[in-house]
N, C-alpha and C positions, 0 to 999 in steps of 0.2 A: 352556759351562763344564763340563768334564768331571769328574766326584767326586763329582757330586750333593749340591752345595754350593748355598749362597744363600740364601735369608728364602722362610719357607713362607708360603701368600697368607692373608692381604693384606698381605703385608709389603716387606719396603722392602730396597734392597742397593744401598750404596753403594761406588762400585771406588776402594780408596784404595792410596794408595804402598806396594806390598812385601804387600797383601793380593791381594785376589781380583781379576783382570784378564779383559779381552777380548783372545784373543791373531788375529790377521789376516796370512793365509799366502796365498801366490799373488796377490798383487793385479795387476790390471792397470797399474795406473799407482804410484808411489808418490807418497804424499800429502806436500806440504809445510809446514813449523812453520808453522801461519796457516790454514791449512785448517781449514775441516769437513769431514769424510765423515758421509755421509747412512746408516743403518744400521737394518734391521727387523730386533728382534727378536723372535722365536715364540716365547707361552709355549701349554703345553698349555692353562690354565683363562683366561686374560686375553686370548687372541687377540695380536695382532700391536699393537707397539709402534714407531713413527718416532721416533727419536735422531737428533739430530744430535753429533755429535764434535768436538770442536776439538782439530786439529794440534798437542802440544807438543813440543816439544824433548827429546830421548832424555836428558835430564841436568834438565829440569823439576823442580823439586823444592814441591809446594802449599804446604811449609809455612814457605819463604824468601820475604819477600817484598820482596826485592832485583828480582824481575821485574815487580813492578806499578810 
């Protein structure tokens, strides 16, 4: 996340609709709605963090819940 944005530690940052994002360039495969992609994140003080992702749909919206 480039801007030196995000929750100072120990704090918490959640990626929501039209705020602060993971943006993922060059992939080798593109991932399909349904997926997880598997993802380390490196912070400087917390060391390294395993996410998994789940796949949504470029039109997703969290807060419709016409998709559950």
């Amino acid at each position: 996340m480039g801007g030196g944005g995000g929750a100072p530690p120990p704090g918490e940052l959640d990626f929501e609709r039209g705020a602060d994002h993971l943006m993922f360039e060059n992939l080798k495969r593109k991932p399909k709605e349904g997926d997880k992609v598997a993802v380390e994140l490196h912070f400087a003080e917390s060391g390294t963090v395993k996410v998994d992702f789940p796949v949504k749909a470029a039109t997703y919206n969290p807060t419709s819940h016409a998709s559950h």
